[in-house]
C-alpha atoms as a printed R data frame, in Angstrom:
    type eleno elety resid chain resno       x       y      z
1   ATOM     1    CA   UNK     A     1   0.000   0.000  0.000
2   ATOM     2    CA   UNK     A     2   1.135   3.174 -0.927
3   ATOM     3    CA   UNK     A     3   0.357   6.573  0.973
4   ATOM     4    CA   UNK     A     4   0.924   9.758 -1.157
5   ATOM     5    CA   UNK     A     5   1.600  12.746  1.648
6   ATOM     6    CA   UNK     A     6  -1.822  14.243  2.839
7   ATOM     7    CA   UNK     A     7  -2.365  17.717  5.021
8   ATOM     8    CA   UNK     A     8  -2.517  17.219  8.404
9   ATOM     9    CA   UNK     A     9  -6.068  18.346  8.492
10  ATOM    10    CA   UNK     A    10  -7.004  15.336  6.582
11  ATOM    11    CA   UNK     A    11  -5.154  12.964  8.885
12  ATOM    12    CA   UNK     A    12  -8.325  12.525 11.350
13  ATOM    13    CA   UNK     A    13 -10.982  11.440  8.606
14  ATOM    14    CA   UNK     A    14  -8.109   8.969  7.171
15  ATOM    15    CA   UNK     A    15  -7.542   7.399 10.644
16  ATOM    16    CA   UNK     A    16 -11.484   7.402 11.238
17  ATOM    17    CA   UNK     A    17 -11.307   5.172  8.051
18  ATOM    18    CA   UNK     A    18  -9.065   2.185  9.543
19  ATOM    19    CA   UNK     A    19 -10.194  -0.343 12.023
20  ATOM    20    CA   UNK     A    20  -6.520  -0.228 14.008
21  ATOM    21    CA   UNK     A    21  -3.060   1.351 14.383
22  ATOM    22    CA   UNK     A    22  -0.726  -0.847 13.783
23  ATOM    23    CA   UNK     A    23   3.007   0.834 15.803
24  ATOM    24    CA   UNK     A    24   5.578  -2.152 16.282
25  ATOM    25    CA   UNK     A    25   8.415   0.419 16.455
26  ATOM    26    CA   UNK     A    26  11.888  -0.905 17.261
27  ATOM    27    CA   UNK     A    27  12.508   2.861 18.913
28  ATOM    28    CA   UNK     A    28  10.754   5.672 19.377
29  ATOM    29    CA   UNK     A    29  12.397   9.201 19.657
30  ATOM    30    CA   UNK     A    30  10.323  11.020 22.337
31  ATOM    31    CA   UNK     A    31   6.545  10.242 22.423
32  ATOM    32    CA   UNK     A    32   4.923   8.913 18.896
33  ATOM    33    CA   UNK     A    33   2.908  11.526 18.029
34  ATOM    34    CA   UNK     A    34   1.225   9.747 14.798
35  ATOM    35    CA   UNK     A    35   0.050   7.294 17.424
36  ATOM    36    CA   UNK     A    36  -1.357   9.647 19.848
37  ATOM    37    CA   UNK     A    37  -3.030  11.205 17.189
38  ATOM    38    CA   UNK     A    38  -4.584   7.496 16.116
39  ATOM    39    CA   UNK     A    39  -5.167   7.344 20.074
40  ATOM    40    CA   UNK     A    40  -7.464  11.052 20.442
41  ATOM    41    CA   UNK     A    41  -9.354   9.539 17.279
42  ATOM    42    CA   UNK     A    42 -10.674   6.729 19.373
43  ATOM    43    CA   UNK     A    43  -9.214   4.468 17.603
44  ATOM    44    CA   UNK     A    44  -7.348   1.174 19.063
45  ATOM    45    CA   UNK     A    45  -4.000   0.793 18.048
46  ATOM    46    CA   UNK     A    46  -1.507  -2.166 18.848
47  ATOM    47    CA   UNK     A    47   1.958  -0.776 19.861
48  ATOM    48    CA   UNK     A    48   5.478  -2.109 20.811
49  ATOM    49    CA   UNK     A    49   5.800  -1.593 24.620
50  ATOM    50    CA   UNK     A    50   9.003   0.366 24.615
51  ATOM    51    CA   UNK     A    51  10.608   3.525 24.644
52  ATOM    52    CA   UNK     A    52   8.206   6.396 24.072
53  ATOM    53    CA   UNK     A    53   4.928   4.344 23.313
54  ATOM    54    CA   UNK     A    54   5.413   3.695 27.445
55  ATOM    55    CA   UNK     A    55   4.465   7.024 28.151
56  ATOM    56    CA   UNK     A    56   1.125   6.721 26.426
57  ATOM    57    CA   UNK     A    57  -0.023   2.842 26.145
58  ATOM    58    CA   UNK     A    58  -1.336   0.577 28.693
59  ATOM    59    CA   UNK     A    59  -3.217  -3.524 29.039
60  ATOM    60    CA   UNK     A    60  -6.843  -0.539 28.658
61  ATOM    61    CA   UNK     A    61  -6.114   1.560 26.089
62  ATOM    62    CA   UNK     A    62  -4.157  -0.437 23.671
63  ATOM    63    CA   UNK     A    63  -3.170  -3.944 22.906
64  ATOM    64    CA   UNK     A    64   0.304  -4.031 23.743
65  ATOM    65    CA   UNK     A    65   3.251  -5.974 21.994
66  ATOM    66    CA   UNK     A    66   5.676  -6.816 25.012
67  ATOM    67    CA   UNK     A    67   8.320  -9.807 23.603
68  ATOM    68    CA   UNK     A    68  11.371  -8.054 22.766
69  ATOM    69    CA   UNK     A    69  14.175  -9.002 21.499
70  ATOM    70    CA   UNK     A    70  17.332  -6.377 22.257
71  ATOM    71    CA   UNK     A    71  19.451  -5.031 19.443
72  ATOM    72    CA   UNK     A    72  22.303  -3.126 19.900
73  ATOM    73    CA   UNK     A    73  23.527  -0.590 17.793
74  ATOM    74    CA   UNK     A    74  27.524  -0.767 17.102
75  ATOM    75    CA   UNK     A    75  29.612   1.698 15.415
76  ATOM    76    CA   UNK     A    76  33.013   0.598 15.134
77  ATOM    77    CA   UNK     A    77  32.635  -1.740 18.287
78  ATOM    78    CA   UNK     A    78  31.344   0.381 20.458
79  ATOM    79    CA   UNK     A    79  28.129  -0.030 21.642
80  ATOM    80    CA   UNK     A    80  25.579   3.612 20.676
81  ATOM    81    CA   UNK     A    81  22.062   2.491 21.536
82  ATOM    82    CA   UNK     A    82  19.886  -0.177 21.983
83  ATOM    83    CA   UNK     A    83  16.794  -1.213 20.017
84  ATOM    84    CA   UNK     A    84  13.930  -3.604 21.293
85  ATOM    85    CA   UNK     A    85  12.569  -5.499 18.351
86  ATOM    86    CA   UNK     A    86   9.097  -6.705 18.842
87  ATOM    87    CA   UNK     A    87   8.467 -10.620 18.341
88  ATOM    88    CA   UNK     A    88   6.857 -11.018 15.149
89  ATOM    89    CA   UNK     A    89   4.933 -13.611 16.048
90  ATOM    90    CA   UNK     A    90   3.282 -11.841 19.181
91  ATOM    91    CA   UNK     A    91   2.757  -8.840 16.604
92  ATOM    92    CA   UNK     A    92   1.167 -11.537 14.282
93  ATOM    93    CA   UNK     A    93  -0.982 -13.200 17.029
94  ATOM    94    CA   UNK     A    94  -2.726  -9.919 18.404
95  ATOM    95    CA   UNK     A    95  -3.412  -8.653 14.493
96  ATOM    96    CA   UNK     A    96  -5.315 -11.908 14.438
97  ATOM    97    CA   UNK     A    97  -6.787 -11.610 17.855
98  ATOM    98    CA   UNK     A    98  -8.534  -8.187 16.495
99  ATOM    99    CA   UNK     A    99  -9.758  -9.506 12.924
100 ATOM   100    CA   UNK     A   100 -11.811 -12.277 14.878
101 ATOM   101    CA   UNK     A   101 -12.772  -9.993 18.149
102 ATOM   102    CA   UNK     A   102 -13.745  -6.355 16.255
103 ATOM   103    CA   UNK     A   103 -16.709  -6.009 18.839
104 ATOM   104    CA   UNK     A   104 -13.983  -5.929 21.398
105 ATOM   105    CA   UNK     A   105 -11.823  -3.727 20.005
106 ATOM   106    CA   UNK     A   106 -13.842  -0.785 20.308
107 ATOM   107    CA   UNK     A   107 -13.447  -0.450 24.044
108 ATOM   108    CA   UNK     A   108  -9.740   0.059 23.554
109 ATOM   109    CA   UNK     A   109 -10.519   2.957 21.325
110 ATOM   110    CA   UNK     A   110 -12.484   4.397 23.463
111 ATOM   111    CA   UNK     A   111 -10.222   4.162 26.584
112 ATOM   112    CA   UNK     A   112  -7.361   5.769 24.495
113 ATOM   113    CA   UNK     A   113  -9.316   8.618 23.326
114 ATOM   114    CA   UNK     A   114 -10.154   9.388 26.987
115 ATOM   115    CA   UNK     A   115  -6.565   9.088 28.085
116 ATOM   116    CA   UNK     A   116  -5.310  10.905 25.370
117 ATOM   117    CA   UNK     A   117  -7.452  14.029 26.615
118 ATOM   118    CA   UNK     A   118  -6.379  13.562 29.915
119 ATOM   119    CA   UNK     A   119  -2.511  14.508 28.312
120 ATOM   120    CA   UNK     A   120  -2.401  17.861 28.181
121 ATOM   121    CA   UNK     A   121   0.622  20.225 28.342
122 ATOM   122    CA   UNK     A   122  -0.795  21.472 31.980
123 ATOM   123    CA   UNK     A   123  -0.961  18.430 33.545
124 ATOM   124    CA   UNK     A   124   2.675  17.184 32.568
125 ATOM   125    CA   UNK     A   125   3.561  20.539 34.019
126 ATOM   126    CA   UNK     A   126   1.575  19.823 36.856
127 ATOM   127    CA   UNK     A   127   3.763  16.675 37.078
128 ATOM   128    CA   UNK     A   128   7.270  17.708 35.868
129 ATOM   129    CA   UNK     A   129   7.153  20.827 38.952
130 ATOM   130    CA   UNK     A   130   5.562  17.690 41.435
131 ATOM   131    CA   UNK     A   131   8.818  16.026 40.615
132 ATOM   132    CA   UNK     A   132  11.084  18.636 40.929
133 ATOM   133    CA   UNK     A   133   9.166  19.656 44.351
134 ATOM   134    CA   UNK     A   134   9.586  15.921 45.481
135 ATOM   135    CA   UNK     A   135  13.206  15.588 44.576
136 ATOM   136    CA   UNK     A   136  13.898  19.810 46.348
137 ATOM   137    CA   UNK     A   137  12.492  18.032 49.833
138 ATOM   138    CA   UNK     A   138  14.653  15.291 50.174
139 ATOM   139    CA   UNK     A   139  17.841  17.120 48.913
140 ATOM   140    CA   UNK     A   140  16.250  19.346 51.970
141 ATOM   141    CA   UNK     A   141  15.899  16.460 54.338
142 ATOM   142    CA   UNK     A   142  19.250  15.483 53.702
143 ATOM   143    CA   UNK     A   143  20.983  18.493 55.108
């Protein structure tokens, strides 16, 4: 299948269009936002557990691909990152599991969307100053 580039503003109505997300990514750089996007359009996605994806998927909102296999990333013997290949049979399995259990799948879509609202740029503020609060008081309980 090929995918010509489309605006962004068309992006919701073509994910609207597709029963799941499919996001077996070996690494993510930061948070994936194609598949948070997928995620706010209620619909259910199936997603590597690793690296970025962690920040967003979970057993509720997602269907989670959690056999890895680690890769390392060499250049000239020296070890420069690490990959985590999903199993491609796991991968596989679950694409089968939502072909044959559609009804179910639905509920996963739904639970992402309402996560995915609950991420706003606030709330990891909210949570970025909590941390830096919690980590000021025991530096301060130390002295």
């Amino acid at each position: 299948v090929t995918m010509l580039p489309r605006p962004n503003a068309m992006m919701s109505k073509i994910y609207k269009n597709t029963d799941i997300g499919l996001f077996p990514n070996r690494c993510e750089g930061g948070t994936n936002l194609v598949l948070m996007e997928f995620m706010a359009c209620g619909k259910p996605v199936i997603a590597s557990y690793n690296s970025g994806h962690r920040d967003v998927i979970n057993n509720d909102n997602s269907i989670m691909i959690e056999n890895m296999k680690q890769i390392d990333i060499n250049k000239n013997g020296t070890r420069i990152a690490t990959w985590d290949d999903p199993d491609l049979d796991e991968t596989v399995s679950h694409l089968e599991w939502a072909y044959q259990n559609r009804d179910k799948l639905k509920s996963h879509g739904l639970c992402a969307a309402n996560d995915l609202k609950e991420l706003t740029w606030k709330k990891s503020a909210e949570k970025f100053i909590a941390i830096i609060n919690g980590h000021k008081s025991k530096e301060q309980s130390k002295s």
